[in-house]
Every structure is written in structure tokens, then in C-alpha cells.
C-alpha positions as CSV (number, residue, x, y, z in Angstrom):
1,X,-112.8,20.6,-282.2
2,X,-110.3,19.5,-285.3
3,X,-108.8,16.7,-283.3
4,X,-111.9,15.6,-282.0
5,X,-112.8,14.5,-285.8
6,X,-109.5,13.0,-286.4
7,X,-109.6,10.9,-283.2
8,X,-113.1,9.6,-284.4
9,X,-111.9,9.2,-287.7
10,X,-109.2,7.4,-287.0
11,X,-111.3,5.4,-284.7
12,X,-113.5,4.4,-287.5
13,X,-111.2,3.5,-289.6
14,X,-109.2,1.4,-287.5
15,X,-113.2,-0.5,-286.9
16,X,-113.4,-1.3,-290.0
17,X,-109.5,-2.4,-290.4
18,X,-110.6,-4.6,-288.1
19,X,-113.6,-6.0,-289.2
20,X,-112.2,-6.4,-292.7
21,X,-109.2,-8.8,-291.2
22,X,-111.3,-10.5,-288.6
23,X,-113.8,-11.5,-291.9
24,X,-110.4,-12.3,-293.9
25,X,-109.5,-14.7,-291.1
26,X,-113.1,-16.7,-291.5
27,X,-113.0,-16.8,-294.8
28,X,-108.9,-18.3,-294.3
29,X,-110.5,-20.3,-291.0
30,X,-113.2,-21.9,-293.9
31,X,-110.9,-22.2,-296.9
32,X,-107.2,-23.5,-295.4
33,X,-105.9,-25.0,-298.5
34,X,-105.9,-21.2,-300.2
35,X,-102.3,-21.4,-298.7
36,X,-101.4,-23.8,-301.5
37,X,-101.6,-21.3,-304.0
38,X,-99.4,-19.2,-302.1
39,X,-96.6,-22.0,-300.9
40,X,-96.5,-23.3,-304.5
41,X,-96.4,-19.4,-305.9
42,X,-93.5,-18.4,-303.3
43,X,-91.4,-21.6,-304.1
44,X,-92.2,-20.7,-308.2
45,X,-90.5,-17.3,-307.4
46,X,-87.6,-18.5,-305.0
47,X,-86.9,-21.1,-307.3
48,X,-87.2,-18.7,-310.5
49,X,-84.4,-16.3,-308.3
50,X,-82.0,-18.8,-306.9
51,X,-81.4,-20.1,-310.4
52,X,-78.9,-17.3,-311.1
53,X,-76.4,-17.1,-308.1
54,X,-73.1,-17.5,-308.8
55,X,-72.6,-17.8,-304.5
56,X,-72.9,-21.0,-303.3
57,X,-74.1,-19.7,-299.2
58,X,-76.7,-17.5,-301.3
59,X,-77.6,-21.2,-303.1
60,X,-78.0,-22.5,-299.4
61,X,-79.7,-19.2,-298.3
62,X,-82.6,-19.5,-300.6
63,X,-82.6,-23.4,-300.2
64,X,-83.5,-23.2,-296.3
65,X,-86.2,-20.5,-297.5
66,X,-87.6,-23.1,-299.3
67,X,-87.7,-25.9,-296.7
68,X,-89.0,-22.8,-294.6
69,X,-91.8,-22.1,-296.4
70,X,-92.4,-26.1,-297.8
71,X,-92.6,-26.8,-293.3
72,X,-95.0,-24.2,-292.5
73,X,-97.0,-22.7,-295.0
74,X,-99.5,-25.8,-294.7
75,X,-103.4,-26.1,-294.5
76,X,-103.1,-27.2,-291.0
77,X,-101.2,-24.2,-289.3
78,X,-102.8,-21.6,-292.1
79,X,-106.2,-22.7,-290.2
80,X,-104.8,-22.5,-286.8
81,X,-103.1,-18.9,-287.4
82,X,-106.8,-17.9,-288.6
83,X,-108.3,-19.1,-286.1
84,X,-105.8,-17.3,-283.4
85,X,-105.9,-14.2,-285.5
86,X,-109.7,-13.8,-285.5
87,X,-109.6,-14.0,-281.7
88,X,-106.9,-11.4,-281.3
89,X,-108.3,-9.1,-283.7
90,X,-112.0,-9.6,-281.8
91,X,-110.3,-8.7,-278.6
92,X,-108.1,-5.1,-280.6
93,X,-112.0,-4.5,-281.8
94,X,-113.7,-4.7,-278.7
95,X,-110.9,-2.5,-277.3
96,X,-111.0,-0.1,-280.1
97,X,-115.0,0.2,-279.9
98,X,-114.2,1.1,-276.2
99,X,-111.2,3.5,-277.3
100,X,-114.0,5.1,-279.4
101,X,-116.4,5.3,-276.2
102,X,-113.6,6.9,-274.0
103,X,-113.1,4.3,-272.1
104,X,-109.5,3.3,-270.4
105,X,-109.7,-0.5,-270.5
106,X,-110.4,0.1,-274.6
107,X,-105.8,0.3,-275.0
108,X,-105.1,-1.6,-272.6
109,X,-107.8,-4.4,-275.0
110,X,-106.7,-3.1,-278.6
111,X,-102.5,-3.6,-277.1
112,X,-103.3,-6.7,-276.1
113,X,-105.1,-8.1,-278.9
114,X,-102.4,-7.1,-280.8
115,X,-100.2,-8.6,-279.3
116,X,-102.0,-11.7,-278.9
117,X,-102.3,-11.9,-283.0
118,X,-98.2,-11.4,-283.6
119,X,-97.5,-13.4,-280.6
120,X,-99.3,-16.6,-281.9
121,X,-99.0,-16.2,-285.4
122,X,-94.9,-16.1,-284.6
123,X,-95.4,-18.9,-282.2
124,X,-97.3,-21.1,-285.2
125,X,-94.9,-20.2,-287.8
126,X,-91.6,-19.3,-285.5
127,X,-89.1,-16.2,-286.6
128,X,-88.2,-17.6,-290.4
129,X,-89.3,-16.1,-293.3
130,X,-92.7,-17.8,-293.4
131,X,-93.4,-16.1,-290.1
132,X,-92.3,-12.5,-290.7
133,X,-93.8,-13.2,-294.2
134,X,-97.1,-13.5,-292.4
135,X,-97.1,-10.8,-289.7
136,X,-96.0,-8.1,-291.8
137,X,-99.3,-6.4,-292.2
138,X,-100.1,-6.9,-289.0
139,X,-97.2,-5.8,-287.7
140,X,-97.3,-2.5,-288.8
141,X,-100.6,-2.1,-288.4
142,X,-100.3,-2.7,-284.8
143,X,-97.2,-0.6,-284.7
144,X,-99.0,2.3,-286.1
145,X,-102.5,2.3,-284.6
146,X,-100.8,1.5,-280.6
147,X,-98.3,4.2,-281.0
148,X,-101.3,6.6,-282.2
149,X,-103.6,5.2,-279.3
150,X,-100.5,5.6,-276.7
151,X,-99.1,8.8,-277.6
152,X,-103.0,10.2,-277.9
153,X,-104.3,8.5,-274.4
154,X,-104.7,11.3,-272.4
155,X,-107.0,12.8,-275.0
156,X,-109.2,9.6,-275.6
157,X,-109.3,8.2,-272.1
């Protein structure tokens, strides 16, 4: 009966996980140039930490994560990231709502729009820092949630 209230609970919680980052992604979809504030704060603190280095390949290090982050992080690909991450997360809630409702096409859904949201949102920003900067949360969100999902299917399904 115990893990009965934990599955649901967990269930619940990863709905509203996902609600909460599918309405983050419209309000990012609506309002692209909030990424200025964070390119303009990120090359602020790279350039505040790069003043110090006696190395000159740590110099040239934190110079390419500038151009990194100067290439990407703008309003253009912020808005087309959103807009891929809202329809990934739709598809992981859909498939979590049918996780929830014992149904077996629910992980194969929630995987899958998982994997849809790292898979663009790396594709958009490619494998610098910008893009790992970006898919961190989600990341491990997906890591944890799938491997609870997967290791847990033969109780949900």
C-alpha cells in the first residue's frame, strides 16, 4: 500500500515539474530577449574571472567561452529552444499523466519527450558551454524521473 502513495506522489510531482517548465517555456517563447540579461551577466562574470590568470591557455579557455556564449545565447535561438522545449515537455506530460493511469505507452511518451527536449536544445546550442549551461536542469531531471520510471515499470505498467 506504502509504495502505492509514493508512485502517485512521485507522479504528481513530476506533473507539476512539468507544468511549471512547460509555462516557463511560454513565458521564454513570449519574452526572448530575457536572454540578454543572462548573456550580458555570464560575460560580466567570465570577464570579472579571467582577469586574474597568470596561464595564458586558461586566458584562451575563458576567451572561447565568451565567443561561446556571445554566438548562441541570442533572442533568436533562446525562442527556438523554448519553443522545442515546450513541445518536448507536452509530449513527457502526456506520457507521465498516462504513467499515472497505468498505462504502458505513458514511458515509452515521458523517455521520449525527454529526449526530444536535450536532443534539440543540444542541437540549437551544440555541446559548448552555452549548451550544457542550458540543459543542466533538464538533464537531471530527466536522468532522475526515467531511471525512477524504468527501474519502477513493472509496478506502474
Amino acid at each position: 500500500m506504502s509504495s502505492i502513495k509514493w508512485h502517485s506522489v512521485f507522479g504528481f510531482m513530476v506533473t507539476l515539474i512539468l507544468s511549471f517548465m512547460i509555462a516557463s517555456n511560454i513565458e521564454s517563447y513570449r519574452n526572448p530577449d530575457s536572454v540578454n540579461f543572462l548573456r550580458e551577466s555570464l560575460l560580466t562574470s567570465i570577464e570579472a574571472q579571467s582577469t586574474d590568470l597568470p596561464d595564458p591557455n586558461l586566458k584562451r579557455v575563458y576567451k572561447n567561452f565568451m565567443e561561446d556564449i556571445e554566438a548562441n545565447l541570442i533572442e533568436v535561438k533562446y525562442k527556438k529552444v523554448s519553443l522545442f522545449r515546450m513541445i518536448g515537455c507536452i509530449v513527457a506530460l502526456i506520457g507521465g499523466i498516462f504513467l499515472r493511469k497505468m498505462k504502458q505507452i505513458g514511458l515509452h511518451l515521458f523517455i521520449s519527450g525527454n529526449i526530444f527536449v536535450l536532443g534539440a536544445t543540444f542541437y540549437v546550442f551544440h555541446f559548448g558551454l552555452s549548451g550544457w549551461m542550458m540543459n543542466v536542469s533538464y538533464l537531471i531531471f530527466s536522468m532522475i524521473t526515467s531511471l525512477f520510471y524504468i527501474v519502477k515499470r513493472d509496478q506502474l505498467i
